[in-house]
C-alpha positions, -999 to 999 in steps of 0.1 A, spaced: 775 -470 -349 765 -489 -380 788 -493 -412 750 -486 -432 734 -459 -438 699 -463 -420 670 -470 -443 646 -436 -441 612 -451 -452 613 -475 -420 627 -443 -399 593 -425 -414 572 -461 -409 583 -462 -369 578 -425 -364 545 -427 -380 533 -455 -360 548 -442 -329 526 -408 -334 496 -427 -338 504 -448 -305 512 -418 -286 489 -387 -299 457 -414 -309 430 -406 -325 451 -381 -346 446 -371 -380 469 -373 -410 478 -334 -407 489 -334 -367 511 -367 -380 530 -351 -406 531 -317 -384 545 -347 -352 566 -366 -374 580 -332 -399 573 -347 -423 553 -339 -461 514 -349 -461 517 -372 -487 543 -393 -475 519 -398 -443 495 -407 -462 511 -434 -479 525 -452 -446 496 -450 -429 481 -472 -454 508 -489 -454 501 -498 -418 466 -500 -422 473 -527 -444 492 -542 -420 468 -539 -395 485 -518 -370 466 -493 -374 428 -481 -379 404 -454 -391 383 -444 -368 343 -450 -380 330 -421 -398 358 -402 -389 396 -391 -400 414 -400 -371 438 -430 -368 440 -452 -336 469 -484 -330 452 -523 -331 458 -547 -307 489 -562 -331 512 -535 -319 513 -552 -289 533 -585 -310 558 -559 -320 568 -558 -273 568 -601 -270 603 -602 -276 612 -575 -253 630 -584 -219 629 -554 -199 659 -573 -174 680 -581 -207 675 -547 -217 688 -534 -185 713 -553 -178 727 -550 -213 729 -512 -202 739 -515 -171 768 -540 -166 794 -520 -181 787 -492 -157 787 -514 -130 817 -530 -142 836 -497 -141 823 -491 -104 840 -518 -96 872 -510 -111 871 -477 -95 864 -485 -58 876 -521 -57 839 -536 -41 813 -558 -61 780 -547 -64 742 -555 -70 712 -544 -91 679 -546 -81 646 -546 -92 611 -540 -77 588 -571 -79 559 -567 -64 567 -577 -31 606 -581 -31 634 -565 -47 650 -592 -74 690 -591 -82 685 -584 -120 731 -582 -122 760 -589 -98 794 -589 -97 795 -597 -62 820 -631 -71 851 -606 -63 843 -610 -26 838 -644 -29 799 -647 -25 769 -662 -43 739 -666 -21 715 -649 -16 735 -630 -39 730 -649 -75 712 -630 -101 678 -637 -96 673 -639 -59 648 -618 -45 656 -605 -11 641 -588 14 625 -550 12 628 -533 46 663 -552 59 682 -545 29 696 -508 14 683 -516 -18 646 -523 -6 648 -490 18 656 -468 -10 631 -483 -30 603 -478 -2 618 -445 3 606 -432 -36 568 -449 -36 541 -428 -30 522 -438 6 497 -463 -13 521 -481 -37 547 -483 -5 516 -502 18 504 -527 -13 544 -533 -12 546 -538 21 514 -561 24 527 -580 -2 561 -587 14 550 -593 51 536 -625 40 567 -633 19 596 -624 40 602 -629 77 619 -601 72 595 -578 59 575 -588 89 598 -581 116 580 -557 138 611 -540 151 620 -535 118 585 -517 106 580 -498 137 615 -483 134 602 -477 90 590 -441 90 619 -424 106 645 -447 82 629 -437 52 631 -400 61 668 -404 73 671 -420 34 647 -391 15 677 -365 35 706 -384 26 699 -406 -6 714 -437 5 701 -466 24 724 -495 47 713 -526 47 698 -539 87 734 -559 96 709 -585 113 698 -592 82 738 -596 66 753 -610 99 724 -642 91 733 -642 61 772 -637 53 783 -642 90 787 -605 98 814 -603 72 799 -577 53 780 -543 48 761 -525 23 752 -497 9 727 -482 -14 714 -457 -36 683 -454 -59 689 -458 -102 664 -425 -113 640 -441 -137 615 -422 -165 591 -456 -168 578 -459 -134 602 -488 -125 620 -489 -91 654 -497 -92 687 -496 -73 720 -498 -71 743 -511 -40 780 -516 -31 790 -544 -6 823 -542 17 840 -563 36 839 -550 74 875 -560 77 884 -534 50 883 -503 74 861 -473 90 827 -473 75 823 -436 73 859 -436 57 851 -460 35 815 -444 23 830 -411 21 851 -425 -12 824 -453 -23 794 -429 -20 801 -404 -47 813 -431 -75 780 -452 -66 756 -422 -68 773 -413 -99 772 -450 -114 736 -450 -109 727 -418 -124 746 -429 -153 723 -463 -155 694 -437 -152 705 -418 -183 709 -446 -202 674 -460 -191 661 -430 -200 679 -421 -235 669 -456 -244 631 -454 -235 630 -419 -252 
């Protein structure tokens, strides 16, 4: 919370301008009835941002649309940054609570990309460094991912990633797609293919996954890795699964409380 008080006339500037961004064309009356606030004090700050060019008057009209400058006001935003800022202590506290590392993923385009891991507790960095994009149908993260696109954005994905990943070209794997995406709609979790983790960790691990819910059309998930060693997997997902679910709801909120 901040030690100042917040200056109001910017609170009424941004309101203002985010009426006119969202509601556009719109008229000094529906602002002020948007924004609760008096006529006249509309008035003056959409002049004010007239004159600074964020905003216009329609020709021969009394309605007010944003200008291209708004879009300046978005350049310095990381959409990752912001994330992660959001998410790392959550996923810091997962790991306190059940003892595992675990990774964040984002959908890009034709692979998931590790946006924030913790994964160093088990001793592991590749492919597990922040920035490595693995593979969409071998890994838990990809499958839940798949799992929440509508049938055309999940083909462009998969068209994209069959000539990307070996992986995402295996035809045992895509044959065997349709009923593993049903079993994760039912069941709201996805294992990573161990073909795919004995390659790359030496069958040391597995993992497990569930989706982040998201308000801004992004797909993103959360998983939980596990040393094989460590026990019975259903044992072992019958205490991890909970926590994780509720991690990544809690990421969601936050993703969503922030974009409102």
């Amino acid at each position: 919370m901040s030690v100042f008080e917040p200056v109001r006339a910017v609170q009424r500037g941004l309101a203002v301008l985010r009426a006119v961004s969202e509601h556009g064309p719109i008229n000094v009356s529906d602002i002020a009835n948007l924004c609760k606030l008096p006529q006249p004090t509309v008035v003056r700050l959409v002049e004010t941002l007239l004159e600074g060019g964020y905003v216009y008057r329609q020709a021969g009209k009394t309605t007010y649309k944003v200008t291209g400058r708004t879009l300046a006001l978005s350049r310095g935003y990381d959409p990752h940054y912001r994330l992660i800022e959001l998410a790392m202590p959550v996923v810091e506290q997962l790991h306190i609570e059940i003892g595992w590392p675990s990774n964040l993923a984002v959908f890009d385009g034709d692979a998931m990309v590790i946006a924030y891991s913790n994964r160093a507790a088990l001793g592991l960095s590749i492919p597990g460094r922040v920035g490595a994009r693995i593979p969409l149908v071998a890994t838990g993260v990809g499958l839940v991912t798949l799992s929440r696109m509508s049938p055309e954005e999940r083909r462009q994905a998969l068209a994209r990633g069959q000539s990307s990943s070996r992986w995402d070209s295996n035809p045992t794997l895509l044959a065997a797609l349709p009923e593993r995406l049903e079993d994760v709609r039912c069941h709201g979790y996805a294992f990573a293919e161990q073909a795919y983790l004995d390659e790359v960790y030496q069958s040391r691990i597995w993992a497990v996954a569930v989706p982040v819910p998201t308000v801004a059309g992004e797909y993103i998930a959360l998983s939980s890795l596990m040393l094989r060693m460590a026990g019975d997997r259903r044992r072992q997902l019958a205490k991890i699964l909970p926590k994780l679910t509720a991690a990544a709801n809690r990421i969601g909120r936050l993703l969503s409380s922030d974009y409102s």
